[in-house]
C-alpha positions in Angstrom: 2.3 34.2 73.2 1.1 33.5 70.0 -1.6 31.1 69.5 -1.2 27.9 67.2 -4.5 27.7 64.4 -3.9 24.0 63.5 -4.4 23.5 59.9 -5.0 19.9 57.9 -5.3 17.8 60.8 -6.6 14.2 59.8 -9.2 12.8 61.6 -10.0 9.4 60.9 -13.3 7.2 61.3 -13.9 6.8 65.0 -13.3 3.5 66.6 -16.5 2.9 67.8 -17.7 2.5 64.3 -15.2 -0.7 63.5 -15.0 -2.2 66.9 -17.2 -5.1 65.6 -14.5 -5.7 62.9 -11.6 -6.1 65.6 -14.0 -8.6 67.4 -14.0 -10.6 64.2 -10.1 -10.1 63.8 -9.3 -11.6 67.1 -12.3 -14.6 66.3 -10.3 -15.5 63.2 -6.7 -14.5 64.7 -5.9 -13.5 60.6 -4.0 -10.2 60.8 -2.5 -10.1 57.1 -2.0 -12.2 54.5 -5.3 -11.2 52.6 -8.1 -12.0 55.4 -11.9 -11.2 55.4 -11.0 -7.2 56.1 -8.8 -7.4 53.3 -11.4 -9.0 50.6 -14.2 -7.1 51.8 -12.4 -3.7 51.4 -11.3 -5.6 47.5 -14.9 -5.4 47.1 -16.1 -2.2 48.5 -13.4 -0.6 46.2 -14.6 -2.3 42.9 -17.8 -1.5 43.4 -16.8 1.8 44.1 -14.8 2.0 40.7 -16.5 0.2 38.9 -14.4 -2.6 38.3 -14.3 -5.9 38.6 -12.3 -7.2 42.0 -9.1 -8.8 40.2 -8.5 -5.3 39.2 -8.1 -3.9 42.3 -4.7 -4.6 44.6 -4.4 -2.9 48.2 -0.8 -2.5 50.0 0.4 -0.9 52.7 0.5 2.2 50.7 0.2 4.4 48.5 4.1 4.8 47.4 5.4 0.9 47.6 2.2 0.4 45.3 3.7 3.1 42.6 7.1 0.9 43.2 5.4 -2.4 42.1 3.7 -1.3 39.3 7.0 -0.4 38.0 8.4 -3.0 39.0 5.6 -5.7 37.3 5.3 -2.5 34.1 8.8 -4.2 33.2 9.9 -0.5 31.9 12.9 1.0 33.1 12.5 4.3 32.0 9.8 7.0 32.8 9.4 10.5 32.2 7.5 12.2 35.4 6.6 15.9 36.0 9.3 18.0 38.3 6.4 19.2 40.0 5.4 16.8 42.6 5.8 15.0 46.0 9.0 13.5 46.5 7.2 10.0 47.0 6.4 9.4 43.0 10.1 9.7 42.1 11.3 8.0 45.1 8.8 5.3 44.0 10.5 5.1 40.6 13.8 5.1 41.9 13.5 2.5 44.4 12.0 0.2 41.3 15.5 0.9 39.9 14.3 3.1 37.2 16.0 6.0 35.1 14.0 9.1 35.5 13.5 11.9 32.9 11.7 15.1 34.1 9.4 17.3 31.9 7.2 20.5 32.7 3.7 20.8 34.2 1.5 22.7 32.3 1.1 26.1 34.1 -2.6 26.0 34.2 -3.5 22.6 34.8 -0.4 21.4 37.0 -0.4 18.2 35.2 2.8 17.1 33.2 2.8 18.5 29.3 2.7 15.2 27.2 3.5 17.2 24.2 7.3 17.7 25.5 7.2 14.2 24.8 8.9 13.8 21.6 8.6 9.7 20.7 6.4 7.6 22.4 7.4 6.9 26.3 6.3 5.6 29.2 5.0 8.2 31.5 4.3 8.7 35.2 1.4 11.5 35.5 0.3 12.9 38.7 -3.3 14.8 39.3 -2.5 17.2 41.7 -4.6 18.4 44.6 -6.8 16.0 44.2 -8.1 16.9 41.2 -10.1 14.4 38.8 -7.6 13.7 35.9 -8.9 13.3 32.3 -6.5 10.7 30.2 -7.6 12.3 27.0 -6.2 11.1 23.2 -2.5 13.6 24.2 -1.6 10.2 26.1 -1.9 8.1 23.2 2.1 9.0 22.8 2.9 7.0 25.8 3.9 3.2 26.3 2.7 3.0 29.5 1.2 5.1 31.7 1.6 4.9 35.4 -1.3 7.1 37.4 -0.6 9.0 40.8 -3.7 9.6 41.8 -2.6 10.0 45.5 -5.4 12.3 46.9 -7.6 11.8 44.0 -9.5 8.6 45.5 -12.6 11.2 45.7 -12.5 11.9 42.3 -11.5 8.7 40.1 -9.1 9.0 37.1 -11.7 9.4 34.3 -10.8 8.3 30.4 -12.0 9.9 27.1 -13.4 7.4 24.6 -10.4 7.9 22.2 -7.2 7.2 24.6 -6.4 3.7 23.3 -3.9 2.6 26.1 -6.2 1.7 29.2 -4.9 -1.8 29.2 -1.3 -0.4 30.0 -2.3 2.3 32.7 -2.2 1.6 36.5 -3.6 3.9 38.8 -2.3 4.5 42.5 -4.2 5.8 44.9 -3.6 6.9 48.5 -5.2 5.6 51.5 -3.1 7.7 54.1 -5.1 9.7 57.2 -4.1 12.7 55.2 -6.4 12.2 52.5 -10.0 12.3 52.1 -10.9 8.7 52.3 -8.1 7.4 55.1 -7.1 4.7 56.9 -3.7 5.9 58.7 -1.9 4.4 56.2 -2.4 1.9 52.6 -2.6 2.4 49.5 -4.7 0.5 46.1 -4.3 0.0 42.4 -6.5 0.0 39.7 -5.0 -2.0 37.2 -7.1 -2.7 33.8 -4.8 -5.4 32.5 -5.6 -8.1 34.8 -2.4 -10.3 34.4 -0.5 -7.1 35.7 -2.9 -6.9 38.2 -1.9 -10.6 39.1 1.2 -10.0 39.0 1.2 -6.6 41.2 -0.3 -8.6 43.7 2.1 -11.1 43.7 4.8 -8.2 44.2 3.5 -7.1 47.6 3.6 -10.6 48.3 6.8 -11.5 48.0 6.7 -13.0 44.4 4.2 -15.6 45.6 2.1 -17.0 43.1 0.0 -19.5 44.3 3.0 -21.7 46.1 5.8 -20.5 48.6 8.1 -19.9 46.2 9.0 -16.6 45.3 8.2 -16.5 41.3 10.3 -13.1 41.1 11.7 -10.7 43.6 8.8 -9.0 45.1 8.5 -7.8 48.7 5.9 -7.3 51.3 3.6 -4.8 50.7 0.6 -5.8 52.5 -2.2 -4.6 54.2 -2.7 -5.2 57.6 -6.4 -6.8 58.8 -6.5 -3.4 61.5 -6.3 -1.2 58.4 -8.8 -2.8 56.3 -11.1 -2.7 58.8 -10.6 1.0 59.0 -11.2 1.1 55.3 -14.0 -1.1 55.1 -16.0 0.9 57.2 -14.5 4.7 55.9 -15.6 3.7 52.3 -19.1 2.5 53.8 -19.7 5.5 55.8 -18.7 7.7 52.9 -21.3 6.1 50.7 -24.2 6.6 53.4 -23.4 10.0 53.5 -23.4 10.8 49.8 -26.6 8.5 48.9 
């Protein structure tokens, strides 16, 4: 018989350590809908970022959120490296997007914005988990849509001479494969804070401030239950790294 060696097994935050937030889930009897979990794990993320809390979203994960940033980008056409997880064109695709696929680089893995021959609007993923640096090459895109997937451990960092920040959205995973998990979610970092708005209005079925959906959106949510798993995961992680 040969014996199994298990590899990648996620492991998340043990329950113990967010029992307390449960007790105050079923105090409030708020489950969704943007509840105390929710805002405090807004906050915990912005601070963590570095950015103010209307620039952060949180869904239910990772790959709806690269769907509504599409979606609320307005563009329907995106170049995207042919090197990645099925999720970021399925993303695209389910935003009713045409797709156009370009090489990686074969060192750095990340999609070669000089086969770009006009300016375009580009999905870019940082593979492994690898910090991506938007450097002045991306100053030939429109917009420029981040998946940052596993890369919530090593932000998406910008040189001082890319001049598009206010049209880039980052995605990040939140799924109990990656480093900082909840099960599964997903946030946004958007610098433009009307798209932010609106991105958030998108996981919410194209509420804005009424019951009336505005546009087509859909619900995207995070639960309270995973929120609570993120509040404290984020926490711990800081604790350990002070």
């Amino acid at each position: 018989m040969v014996a199994e060696i298990p590899v990648l097994r996620p492991k998340l935050i043990a329950h113990s350590r967010f029992a307390h937030r449960l007790e105050q889930i079923d105090s409030e009897r708020i489950y969704s809908n943007g509840g105390a979990q929710n805002q405090e794990l807004v906050e915990i993320i912005s601070s963590y970022f570095g950015v103010d809390k209307d620039q952060v979203v949180i869904g239910s994960s990772a790959t709806l959120m690269l769907t509504g940033a599409a979606v609320v980008m307005g563009q329907d056409r995106w170049f995207l490296p042919s090197w990645t997880f099925s999720a970021s064109a399925l993303a695209l695709s389910n935003a009713g997007c045409h797709l156009c696929f370009i090489d990686i680089d074969p060192q750095s893995h990340v999609a070669d914005v000089s086969k770009l021959r006009k300016r375009s609007n580009l999905l870019v993923v940082a593979p492994f988990g690898e910090q991506l640096t938007i450097d002045s090459e991306f100053n030939r895109c429109d917009f420029l849509l981040v998946d940052a997937a596993a890369s919530v451990a090593h932000p998406v960092q910008y040189s001082p001479d890319f001049r598009g920040k206010e049209r880039t959205v980052e995605i990040y995973s939140l799924h109990a494969t990656k480093v900082l998990g909840v099960g599964e979610g997903g946030f946004a970092i958007v610098y433009d804070r009307s798209l932010a708005a609106k991105l958030r209005s998108w996981t919410n079925f194209g509420f804005d401030g009424s019951r009336s959906s505005s546009f087509a959106g859909t619900n995207a949510k995070m639960s309270e239950y995973s929120a609570a798993i993120g509040c404290e995961t984020f926490l711990q992680a800081n604790a350990e790294f002070e």
